[in-house]
KETORVO-506491 format. One record per residue (C-alpha): x, y, z; residue number from 1. Coordinates in steps of 0.001 Angstrom, whole numbers, always signed. Example, Ala and Ser with C-alpha at 12.3 -4.5 7.8 and 13.67 -1.06 7.14 Angstrom:
2
> +12300, -4500, +7800, 1
> +13670, -1060, +7140, 2
//
This chain:
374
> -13766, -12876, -1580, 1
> -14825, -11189, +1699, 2
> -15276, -7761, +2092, 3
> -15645, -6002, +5189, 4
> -16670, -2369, +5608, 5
> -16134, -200, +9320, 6
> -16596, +3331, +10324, 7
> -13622, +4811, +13026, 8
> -14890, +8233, +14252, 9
> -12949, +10967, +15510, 10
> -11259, +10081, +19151, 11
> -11087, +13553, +20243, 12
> -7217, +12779, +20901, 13
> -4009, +14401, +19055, 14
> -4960, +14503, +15918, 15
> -1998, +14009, +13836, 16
> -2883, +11958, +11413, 17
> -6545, +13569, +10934, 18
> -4007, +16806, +10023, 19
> -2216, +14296, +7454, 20
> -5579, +13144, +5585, 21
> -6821, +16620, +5690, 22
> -3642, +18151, +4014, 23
> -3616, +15245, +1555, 24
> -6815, +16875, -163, 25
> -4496, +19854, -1400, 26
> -3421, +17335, -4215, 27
> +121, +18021, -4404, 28
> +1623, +15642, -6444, 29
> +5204, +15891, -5516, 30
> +6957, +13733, -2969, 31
> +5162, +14618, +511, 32
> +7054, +13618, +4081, 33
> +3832, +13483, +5922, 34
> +2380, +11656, +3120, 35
> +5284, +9095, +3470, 36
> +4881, +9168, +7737, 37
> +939, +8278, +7574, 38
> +1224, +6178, +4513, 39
> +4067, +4386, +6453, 40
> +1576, +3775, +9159, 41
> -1104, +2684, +7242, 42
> +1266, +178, +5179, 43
> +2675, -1432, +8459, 44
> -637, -1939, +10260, 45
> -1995, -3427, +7651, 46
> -227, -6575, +8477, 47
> -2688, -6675, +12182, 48
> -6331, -7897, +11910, 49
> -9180, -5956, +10838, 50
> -9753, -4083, +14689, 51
> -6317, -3753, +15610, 52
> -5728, -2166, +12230, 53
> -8649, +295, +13212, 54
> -7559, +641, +16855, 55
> -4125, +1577, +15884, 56
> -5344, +4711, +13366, 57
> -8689, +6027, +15241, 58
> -6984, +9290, +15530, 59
> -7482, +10143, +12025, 60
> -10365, +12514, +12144, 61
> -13208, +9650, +11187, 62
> -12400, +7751, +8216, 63
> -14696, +4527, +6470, 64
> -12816, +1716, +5465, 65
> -13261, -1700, +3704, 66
> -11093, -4379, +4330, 67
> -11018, -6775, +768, 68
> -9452, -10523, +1270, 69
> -9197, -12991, -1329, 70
> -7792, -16613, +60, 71
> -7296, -19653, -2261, 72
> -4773, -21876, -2009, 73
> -5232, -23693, -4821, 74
> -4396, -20594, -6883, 75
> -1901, -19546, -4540, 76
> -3949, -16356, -3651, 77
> -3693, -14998, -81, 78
> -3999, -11003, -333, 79
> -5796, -8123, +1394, 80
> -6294, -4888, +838, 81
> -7904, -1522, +2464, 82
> -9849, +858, +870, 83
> -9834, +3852, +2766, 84
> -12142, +7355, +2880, 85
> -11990, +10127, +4577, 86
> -14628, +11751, +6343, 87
> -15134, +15070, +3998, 88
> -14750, +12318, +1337, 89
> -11845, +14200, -645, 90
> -9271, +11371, +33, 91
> -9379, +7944, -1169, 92
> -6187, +5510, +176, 93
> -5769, +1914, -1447, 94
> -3986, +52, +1200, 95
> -2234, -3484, +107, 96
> -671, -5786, +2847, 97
> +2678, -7250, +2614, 98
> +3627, -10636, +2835, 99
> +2541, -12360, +6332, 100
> +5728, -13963, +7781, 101
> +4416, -17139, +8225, 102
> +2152, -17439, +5164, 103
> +3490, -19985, +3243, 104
> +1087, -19266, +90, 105
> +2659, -15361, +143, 106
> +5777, -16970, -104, 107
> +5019, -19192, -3653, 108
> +3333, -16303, -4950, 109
> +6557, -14216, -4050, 110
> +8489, -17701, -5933, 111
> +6476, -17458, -9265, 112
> +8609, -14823, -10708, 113
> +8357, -15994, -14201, 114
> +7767, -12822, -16180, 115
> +4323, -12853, -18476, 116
> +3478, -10815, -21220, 117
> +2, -8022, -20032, 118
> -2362, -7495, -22631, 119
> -2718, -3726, -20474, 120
> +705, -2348, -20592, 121
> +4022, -2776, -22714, 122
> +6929, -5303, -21397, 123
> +6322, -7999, -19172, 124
> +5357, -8617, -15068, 125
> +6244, -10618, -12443, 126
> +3221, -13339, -12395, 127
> +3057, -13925, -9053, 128
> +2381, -10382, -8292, 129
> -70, -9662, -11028, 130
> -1772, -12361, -10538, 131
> -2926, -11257, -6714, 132
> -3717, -7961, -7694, 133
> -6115, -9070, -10774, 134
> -7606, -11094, -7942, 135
> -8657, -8035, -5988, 136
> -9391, -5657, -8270, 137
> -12854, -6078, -9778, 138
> -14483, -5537, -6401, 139
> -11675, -2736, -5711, 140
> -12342, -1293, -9389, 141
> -16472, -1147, -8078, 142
> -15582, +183, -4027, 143
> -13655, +2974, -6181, 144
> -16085, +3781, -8820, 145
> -18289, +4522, -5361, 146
> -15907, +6271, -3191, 147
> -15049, +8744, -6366, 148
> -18671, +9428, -6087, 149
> -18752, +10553, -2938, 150
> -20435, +7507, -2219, 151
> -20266, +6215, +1596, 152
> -17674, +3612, +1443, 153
> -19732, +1160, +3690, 154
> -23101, +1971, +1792, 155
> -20727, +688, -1183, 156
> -20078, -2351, +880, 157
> -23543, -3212, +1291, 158
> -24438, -2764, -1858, 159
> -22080, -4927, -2634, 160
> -23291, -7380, -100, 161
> -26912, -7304, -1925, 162
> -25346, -8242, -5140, 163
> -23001, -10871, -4211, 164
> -24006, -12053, -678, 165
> -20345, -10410, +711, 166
> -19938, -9571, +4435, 167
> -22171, -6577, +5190, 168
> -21270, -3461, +7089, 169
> -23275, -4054, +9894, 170
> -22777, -3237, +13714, 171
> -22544, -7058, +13974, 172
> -19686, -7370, +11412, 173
> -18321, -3902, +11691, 174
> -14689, -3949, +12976, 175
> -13368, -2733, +15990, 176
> -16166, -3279, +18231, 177
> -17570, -280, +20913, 178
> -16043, -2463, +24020, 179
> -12506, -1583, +22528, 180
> -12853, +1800, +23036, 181
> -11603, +3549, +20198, 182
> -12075, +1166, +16770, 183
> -15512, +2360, +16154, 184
> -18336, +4360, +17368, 185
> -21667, +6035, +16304, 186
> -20348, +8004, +12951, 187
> -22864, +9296, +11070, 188
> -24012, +6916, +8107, 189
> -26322, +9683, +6332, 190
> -25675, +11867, +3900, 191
> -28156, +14662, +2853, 192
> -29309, +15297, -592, 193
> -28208, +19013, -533, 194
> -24767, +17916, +812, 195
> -24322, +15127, -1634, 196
> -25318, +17940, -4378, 197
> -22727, +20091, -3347, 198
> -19919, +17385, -3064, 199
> -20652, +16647, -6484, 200
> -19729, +20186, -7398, 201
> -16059, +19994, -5915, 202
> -13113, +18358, -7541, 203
> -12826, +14739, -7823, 204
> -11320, +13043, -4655, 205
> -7378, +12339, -4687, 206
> -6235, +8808, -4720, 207
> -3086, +7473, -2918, 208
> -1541, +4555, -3125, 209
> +316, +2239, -641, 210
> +1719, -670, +686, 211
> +5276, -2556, +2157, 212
> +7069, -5251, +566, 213
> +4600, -7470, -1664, 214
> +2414, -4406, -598, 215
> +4437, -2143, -2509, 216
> +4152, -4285, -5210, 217
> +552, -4609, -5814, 218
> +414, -722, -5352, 219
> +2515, -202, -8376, 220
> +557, -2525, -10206, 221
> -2853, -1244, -9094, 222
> -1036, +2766, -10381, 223
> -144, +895, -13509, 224
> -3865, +58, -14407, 225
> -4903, +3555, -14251, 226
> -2658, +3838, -16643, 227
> -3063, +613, -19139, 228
> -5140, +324, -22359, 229
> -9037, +123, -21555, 230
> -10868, -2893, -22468, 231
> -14320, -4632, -21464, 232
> -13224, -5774, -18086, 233
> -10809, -3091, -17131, 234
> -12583, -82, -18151, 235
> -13579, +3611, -17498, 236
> -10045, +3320, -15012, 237
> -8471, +6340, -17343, 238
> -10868, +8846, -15190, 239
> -8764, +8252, -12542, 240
> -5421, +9084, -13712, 241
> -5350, +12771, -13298, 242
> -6332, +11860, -9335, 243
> -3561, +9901, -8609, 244
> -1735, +12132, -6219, 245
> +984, +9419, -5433, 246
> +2182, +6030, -5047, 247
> +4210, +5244, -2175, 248
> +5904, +2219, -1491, 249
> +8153, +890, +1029, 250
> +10430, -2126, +860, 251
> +9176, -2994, -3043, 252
> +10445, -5399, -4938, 253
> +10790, -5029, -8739, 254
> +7394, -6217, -10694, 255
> +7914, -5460, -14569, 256
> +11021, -6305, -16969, 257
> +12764, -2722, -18400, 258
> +10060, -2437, -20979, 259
> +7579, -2187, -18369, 260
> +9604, +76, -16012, 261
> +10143, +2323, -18710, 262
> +6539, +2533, -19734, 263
> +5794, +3334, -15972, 264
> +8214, +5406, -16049, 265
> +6365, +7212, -18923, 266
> +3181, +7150, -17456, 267
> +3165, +8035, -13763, 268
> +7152, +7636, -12686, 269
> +6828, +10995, -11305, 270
> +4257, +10012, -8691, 271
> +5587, +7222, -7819, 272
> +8032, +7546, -4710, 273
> +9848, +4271, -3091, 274
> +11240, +4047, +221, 275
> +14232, +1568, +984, 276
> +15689, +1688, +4008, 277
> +19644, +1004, +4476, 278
> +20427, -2568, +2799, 279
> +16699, -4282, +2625, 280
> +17168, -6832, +451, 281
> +13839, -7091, -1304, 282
> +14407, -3915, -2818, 283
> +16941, -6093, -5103, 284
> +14761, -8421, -5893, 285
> +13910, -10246, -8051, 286
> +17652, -11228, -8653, 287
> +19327, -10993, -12387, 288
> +19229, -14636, -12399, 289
> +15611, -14905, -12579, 290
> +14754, -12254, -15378, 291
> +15300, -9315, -16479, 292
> +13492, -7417, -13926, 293
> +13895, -3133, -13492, 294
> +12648, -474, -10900, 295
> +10937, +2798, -11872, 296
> +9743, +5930, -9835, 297
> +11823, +8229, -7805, 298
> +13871, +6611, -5002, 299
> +14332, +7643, -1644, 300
> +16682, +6136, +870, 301
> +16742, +6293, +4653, 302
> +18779, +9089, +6621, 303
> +19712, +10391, +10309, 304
> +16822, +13378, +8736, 305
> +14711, +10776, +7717, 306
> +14146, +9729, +3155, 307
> +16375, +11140, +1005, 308
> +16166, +11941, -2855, 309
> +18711, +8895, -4099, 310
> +20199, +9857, -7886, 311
> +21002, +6153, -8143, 312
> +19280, +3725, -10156, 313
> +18927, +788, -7521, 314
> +19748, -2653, -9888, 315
> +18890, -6096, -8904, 316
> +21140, -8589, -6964, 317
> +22923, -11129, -8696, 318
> +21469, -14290, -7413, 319
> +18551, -15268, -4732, 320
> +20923, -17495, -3157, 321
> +23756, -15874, -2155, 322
> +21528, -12434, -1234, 323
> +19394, -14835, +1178, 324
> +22453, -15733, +2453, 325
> +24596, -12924, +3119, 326
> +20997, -10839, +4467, 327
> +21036, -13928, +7252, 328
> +24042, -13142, +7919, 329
> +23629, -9810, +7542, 330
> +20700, -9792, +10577, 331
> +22967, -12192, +12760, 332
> +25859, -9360, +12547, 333
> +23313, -6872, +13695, 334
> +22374, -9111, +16666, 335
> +26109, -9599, +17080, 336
> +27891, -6394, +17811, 337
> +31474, -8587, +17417, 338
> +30540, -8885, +14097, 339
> +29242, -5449, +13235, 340
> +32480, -4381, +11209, 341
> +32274, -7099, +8598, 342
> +31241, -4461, +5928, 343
> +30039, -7243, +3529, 344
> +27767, -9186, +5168, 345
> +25817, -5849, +6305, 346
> +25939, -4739, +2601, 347
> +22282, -6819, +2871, 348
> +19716, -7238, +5916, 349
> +16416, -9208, +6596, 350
> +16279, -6978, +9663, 351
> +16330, -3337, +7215, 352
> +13164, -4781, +5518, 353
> +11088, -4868, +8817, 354
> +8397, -1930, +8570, 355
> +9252, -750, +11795, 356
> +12215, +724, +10574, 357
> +10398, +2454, +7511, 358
> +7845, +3693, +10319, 359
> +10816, +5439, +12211, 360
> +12271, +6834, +9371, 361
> +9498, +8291, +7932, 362
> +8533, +9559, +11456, 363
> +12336, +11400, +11768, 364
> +11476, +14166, +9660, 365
> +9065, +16026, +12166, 366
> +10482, +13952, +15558, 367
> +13797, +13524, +14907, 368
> +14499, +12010, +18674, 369
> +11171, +9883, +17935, 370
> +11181, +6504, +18563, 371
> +8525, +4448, +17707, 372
> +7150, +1964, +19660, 373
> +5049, -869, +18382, 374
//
């Protein structure tokens, strides 16, 4: 496991996302479109390197983040995940990445769909998926038991580094070095006594959750232990439910059979929101074929306006070959305008589950001319 922690400050530039974070800390609970637009951010930069990913949000108005990575091959494990605060410590975001294109362990972990029973929650889960985000969570489980304190997030990280000799969050190791320009800078690392008394005093911080494609996934799983019977290893978690202001997903695959999508449903459906834009084909999987596997949560699909309420219920695709094939095809028709009329082979896309696409659309509901540039 290595664990990274970094402090962004405020760039003194247009501070639109610094806006989001602070409006986050209202706690509304319903679907948000700026919630969606920053999350959407957060979810697709997640797939850059530690500095980039700081780079690319420094105008949030000065946030701490740690940066979790478990690798091992042998147990076809290669996730990451961010844990960020913001700077008046109200707002906690839990950041999984996605699947890197050319990780080939991602891809078996994506494979081992064989559903397993979970001693936590009723029904049964995609193993693959659980099994990456029980490797992250006991060090995410103690970053979180800190940042709900009011605890600075990097302060957590070296604590951390004390106990288990993990990557401390020193200038040396810090991300997003001072000759970059904007990735870091002198924040302020104290915290008085007499503030930290009165933080104490306000309500507890709200917790988002996030994350694209195998991202999405571990973010519904990480909601779903909030929510999932308490025992020795995964405990005191039930404190957190009631500050779970939403889950937000983009491009998520299924992760539970219909007795687990109906207990999430139960439990926290109502916070959980899922983006899919047009025909992305991993929103349909896993296919029927390989288990009986169900979404839950509110659906929203992509518009000219930007996500849409869908009434739907979204099912699965029938098998994983033929929806690998006709999504090829589907992305060489939208290379090939000739080809852009055959209705069936756009029904599914590998280009509609790019998270560019769920950046723009998320991004149409306040600039609907925007267009977002990587």
């Amino acid at each position: 496991m290595k664990i990274v922690g970094f402090k962004v400050p405020s760039t003194g530039r247009w501070n639109i996302l610094g806006a989001m974070m602070s409006s986050m800390t209202n706690g509304e609970t319903g679907f948000s479109h700026w919630n969606a637009y920053l999350l959407s951010l957060l979810s697709s930069w997640a797939y850059a390197d530690t500095e980039t990913f700081a780079s690319r949000i420094a105008d949030a108005a000065g946030f701490q983040c740690a940066v979790l990575q478990t690798v091992n091959d042998a147990l076809v494990l290669n996730n990451a995940a961010y844990l960020i605060q913001s700077q008046d410590k109200n707002t906690i975001i839990l950041c999984f990445r996605g699947s890197m294109p050319r990780n080939s362990i991602n891809f078996w972990s994506n494979a081992n769909v064989r559903l397993e029973p979970s001693f936590l929650f009723s029904g049964n889960i995609h193993s693959g998926f659980s099994r990456s985000v029980h490797a992250l969570w006991p060090w995410i489980s103690k970053l979180l038991e800190q940042a709900f304190a009011r605890k600075d997030l990097c302060e957590a990280v070296e604590q951390l580094n004390k106990q288990q000799g993990v990557t401390a969050c020193s200038d040396e190791d810090a991300a997003g070095a001072e000759t970059s320009g904007s990735a870091r800078g002198p924040a302020e690392t104290g915290t008085s006594t007499d503030t930290r008394a009165t933080d104490e005093k306000k309500t507890a911080p709200k917790l988002y959750i996030t994350g694209h494609s195998l991202g999405g996934a571990l973010a519904a799983l990480a909601a779903a232990l909030l929510f999932g019977e308490q025992t020795p290893i995964f405990t005191n978690l039930g404190q957190y439910r009631d500050s779970l202001a939403g889950v937000y997903t983009f491009g998520q695959p299924m992760v539970g059979d219909r007795f687990f999508a109906d207990w999430g449903e139960k439990k926290f459906g109502s916070k959980c929101f899922r983006m899919v834009y047009k025909n992305d084909f991993v929103a349909r999987m896993p296919p029927r074929t390989m288990g009986n596997f169900q979404h839950f949560g509110v659906r929203y699909n992509s518009s000219d306006i930007g996500w849409v309420l869908s009434p739907q219920p979204q099912g699965a695709a029938r098998s994983f070959v033929l929806t690998s094939l006709l999504a090829g095809l589907g992305l060489i028709a939208t290379r090939v305008p000739a080809l852009s009329w055959f209705s069936l082979v756009r029904a599914l896309s590998f280009e509609d589950h790019e998270p560019f696409y769920y950046m723009q659309t998320s991004a149409k509901v306040h600039h609907p001319n925007l267009l977002i540039t990587a």
